[in-house]
Each structure stands twice: as C-alpha cells, then as structure tokens.
C-alpha positions in Angstrom: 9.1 -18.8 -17.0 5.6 -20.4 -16.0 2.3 -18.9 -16.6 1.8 -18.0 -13.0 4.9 -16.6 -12.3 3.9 -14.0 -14.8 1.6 -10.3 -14.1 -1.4 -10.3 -15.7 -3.9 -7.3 -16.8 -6.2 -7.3 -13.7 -3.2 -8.0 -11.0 -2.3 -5.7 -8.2 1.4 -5.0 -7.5 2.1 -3.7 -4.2 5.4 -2.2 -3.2 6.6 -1.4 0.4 9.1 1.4 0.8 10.5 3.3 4.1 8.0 6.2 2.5 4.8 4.0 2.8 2.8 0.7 0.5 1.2 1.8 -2.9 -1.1 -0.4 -4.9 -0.5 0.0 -8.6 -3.3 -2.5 -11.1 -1.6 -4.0 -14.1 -3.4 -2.0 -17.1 -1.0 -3.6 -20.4 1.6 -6.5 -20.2 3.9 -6.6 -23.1 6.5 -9.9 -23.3 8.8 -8.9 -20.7 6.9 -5.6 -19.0 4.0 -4.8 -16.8 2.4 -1.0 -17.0 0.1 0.4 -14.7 -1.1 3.7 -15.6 -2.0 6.3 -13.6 -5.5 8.0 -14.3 -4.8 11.1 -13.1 -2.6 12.2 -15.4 -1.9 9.0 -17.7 1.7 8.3 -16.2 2.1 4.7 -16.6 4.7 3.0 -14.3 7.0 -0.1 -15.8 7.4 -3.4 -13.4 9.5 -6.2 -15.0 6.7 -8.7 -15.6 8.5 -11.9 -14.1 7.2 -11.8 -10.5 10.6 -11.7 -8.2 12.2 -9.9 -5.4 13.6 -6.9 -7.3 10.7 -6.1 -10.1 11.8 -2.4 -11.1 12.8 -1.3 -14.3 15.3 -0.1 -15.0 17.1 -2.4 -12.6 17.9 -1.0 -9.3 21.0 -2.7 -7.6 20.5 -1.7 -4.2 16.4 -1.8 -3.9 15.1 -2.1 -0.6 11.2 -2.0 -1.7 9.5 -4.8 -1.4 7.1 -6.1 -4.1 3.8 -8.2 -3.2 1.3 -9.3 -5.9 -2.7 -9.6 -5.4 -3.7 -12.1 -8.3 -6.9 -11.6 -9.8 
C-alpha cells in the first residue's frame, strides 16, 4: 500500500451513481478508513481508505458507483 494510493484529510472523493455525482472532503483517516462528515447534521460517511474501484464500507458486492478522487 503506497503513500499515494492512500485518502488523505483534504482529499475529495467523488462517487457517480444512476441517482447523480456527490463530492464528500476527507475530514479524519484512521489506518484503514476515510470519514467525511457531514456539517449539517454531523453524519460522517466511511470510504475504505485504499483508493480502488469498490471503496464502500461495508463492502458492497454488486456496486455499480463509481469512485473518483480530487487530491489536494
């Protein structure tokens, strides 16, 4: 697992679904997770933190989002 193959505090994941793109900013990493939290209301959404094809968690088997990442 390399350094840039990793989400960062600062990055911008964007994911593509048949309902439309959203942008969600990496607020907290931890080892294996990436959080970006909402400041609405404080929900924070979990990505897996290795940058890959499938990046939810938990897991989804039959995904069909995809997942872009704006490096800051």
């Amino acid at each position: 697992m390399g350094e840039q193959n990793l989400l960062k505090v600062g990055d911008i994941l964007v994911t593509k679904t048949f309902m439309g793109t959203h942008k969600y900013p990496i607020t907290r990493v931890t080892k294996t997770l990436a959080k970006s939290k909402r400041k609405s209301d404080g929900y924070e959404y979990t990505f897996k933190r290795e940058i890959s094809d499938n990046m939810s968690h938990p897991c989804e088997q039959w995904s069909t989002t995809e997942y872009n990442v704006i490096k800051q």
